[in-house]
C-alpha positions as CSV (number, residue, x, y, z in Angstrom):
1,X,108.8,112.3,93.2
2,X,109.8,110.6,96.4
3,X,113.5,109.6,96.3
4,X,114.3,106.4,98.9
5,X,117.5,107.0,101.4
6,X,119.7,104.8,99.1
7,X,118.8,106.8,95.7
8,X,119.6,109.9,97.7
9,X,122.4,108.7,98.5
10,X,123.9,107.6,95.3
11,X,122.8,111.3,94.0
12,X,125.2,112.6,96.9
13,X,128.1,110.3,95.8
14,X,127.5,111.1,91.6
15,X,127.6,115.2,93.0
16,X,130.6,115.9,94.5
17,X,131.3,118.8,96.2
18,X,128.0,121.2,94.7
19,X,126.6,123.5,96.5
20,X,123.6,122.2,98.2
21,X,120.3,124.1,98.4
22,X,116.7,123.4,100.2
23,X,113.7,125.1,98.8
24,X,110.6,124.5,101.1
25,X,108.5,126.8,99.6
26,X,108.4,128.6,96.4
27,X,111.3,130.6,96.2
28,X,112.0,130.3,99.6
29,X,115.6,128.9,100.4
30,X,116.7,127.3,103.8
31,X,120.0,128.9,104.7
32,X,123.1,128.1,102.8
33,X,124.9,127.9,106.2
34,X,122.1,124.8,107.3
35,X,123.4,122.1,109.7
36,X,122.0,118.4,109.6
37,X,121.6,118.2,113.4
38,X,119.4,114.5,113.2
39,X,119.1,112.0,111.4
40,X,115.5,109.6,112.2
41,X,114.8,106.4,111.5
42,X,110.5,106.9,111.9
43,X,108.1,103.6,112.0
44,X,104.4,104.8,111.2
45,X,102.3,102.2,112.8
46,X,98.4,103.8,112.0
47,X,94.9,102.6,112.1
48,X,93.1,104.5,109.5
49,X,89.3,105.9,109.8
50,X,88.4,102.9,108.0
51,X,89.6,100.8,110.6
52,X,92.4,99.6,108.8
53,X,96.1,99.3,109.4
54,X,98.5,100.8,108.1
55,X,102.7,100.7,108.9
56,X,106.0,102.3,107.0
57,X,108.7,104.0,107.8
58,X,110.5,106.8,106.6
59,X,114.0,108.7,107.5
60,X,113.7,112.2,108.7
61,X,116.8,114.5,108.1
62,X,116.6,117.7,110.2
63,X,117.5,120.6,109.2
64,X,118.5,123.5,111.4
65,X,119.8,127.3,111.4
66,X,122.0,128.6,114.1
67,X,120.0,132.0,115.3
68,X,123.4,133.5,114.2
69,X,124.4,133.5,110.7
70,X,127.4,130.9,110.0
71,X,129.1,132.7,106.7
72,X,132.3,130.1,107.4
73,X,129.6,127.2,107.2
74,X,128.0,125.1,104.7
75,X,127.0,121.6,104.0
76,X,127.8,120.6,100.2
77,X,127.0,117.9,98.9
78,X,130.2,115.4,100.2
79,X,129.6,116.9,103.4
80,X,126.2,116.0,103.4
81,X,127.3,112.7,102.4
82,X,129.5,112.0,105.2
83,X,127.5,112.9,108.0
84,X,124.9,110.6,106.7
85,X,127.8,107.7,106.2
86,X,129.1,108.6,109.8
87,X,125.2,108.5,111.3
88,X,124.9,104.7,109.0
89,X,127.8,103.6,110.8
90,X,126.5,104.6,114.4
91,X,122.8,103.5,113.4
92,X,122.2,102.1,109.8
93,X,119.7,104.7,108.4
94,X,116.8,102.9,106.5
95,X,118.1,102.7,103.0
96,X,114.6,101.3,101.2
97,X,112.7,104.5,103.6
98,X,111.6,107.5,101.3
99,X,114.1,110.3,103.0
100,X,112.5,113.6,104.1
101,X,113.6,116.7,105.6
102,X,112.7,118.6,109.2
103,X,112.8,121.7,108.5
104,X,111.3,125.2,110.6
105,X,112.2,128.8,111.1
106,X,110.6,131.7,112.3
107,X,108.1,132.7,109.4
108,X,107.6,128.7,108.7
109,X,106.4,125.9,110.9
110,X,108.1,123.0,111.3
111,X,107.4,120.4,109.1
112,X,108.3,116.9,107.0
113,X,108.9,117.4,104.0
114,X,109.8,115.2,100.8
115,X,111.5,116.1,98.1
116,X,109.4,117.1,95.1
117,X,112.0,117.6,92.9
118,X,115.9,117.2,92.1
119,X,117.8,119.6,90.3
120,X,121.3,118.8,89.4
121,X,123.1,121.6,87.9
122,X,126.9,122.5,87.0
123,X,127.9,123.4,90.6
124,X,124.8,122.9,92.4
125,X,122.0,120.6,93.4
126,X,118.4,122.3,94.0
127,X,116.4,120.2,96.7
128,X,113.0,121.3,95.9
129,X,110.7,120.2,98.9
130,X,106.8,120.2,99.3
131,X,105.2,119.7,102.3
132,X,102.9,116.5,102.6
133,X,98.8,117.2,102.0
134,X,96.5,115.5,104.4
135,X,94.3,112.1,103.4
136,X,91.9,109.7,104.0
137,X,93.0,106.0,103.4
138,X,89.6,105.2,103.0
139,X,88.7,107.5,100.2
140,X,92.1,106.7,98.6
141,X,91.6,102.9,98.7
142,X,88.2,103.1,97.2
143,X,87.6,101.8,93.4
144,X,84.7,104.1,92.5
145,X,82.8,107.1,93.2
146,X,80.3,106.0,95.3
147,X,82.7,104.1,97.5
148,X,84.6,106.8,98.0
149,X,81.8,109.2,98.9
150,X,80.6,106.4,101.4
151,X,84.4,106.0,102.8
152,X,85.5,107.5,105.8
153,X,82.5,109.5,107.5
154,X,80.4,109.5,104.5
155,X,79.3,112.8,102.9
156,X,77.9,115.4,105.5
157,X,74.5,116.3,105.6
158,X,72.8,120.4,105.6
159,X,73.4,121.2,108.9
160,X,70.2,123.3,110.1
161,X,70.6,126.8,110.8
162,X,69.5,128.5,113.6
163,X,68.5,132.0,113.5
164,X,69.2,134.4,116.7
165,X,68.0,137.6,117.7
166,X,68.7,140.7,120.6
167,X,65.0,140.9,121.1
168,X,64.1,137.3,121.4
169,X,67.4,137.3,124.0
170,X,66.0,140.5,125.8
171,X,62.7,139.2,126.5
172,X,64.1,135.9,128.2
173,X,64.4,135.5,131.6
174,X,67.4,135.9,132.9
175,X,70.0,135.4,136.0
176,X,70.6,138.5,138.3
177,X,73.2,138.1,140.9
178,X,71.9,137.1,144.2
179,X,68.4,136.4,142.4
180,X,68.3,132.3,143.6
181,X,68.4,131.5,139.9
182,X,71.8,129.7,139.8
């Protein structure tokens, strides 16, 4: 599921005032005391390995935790919603942009991440995100199996494999200080 800006915001504005809550990993929960410190309007503007072009753009939400715990703090759902309204009316946020969310903490790296799923339930609304998995145009463009293994770099070959050993090294020559090898 990838929800645009304008579809998250009419899920915002049919959910008033539920509790709002990120999960960027299985079972793991972003702080209920999050702030939405930006708000990005991104243009991708790519050339693939195939040589092709390639341009959209997204809006990135960050979210951020204060080091200190904020148990007077949280961002509901119409609070959410009008910080996004008040950013729209400073810079209108791309409203036919999938939105995804910045987020980063000490035991996760920061990263994009689009929503997976949406759960709206009687008080809340469960923002279940999955980070974004790597790809190769190329391969994904590609109509059949041999196109895609010939896409992109091609399939990689054996790669020979070289045997070493201590007593072929020990019986080299080799460079002493002050010898007049080097």
């Amino acid at each position: 599921m990838s929800l645009k800006t304008q579809e998250f915001l009419q899920v915002l504005r049919d959910n008033p005032d539920k509790t709002l809550y990120f999960e960027y990993r299985p079972g793991a929960f972003v702080r209920s005391d999050v702030h939405l410190t930006e708000v990005k309007n991104v243009h991708f503007d790519t050339v693939d390995c195939g040589g092709l072009r390639n341009e959209w753009q997204e809006v990135h939400v960050q979210l951020w935790e204060n080091e200190d715990p904020e148990p007077d703090h949280a961002v509901n759902t119409s609070k959410a919603l009008e910080i996004l309204e008040a950013v729209h009316r400073v810079r209108p946020i791309l409203q036919d942009a999938v939105i995804k969310f910045e987020y980063g903490n000490s035991g996760f790296p920061t990263a994009v991440l689009p929503i997976h799923t949406l759960q709206v339930e009687n008080n809340h609304l469960l923002l279940r995100l999955i980070p974004d998995q790597t790809t190769c145009k190329a391969k994904d463009r590609a109509t059949s199996p041999e196109e895609k293994a010939a896409a992109c770099c091609g399939p990689a070959g054996p790669k020979p494999k070289i045997r070493l050993s201590l007593q072929n090294l020990a019986s080299s020559p080799t460079c002493e200080p002050n010898s007049g090898c080097c």
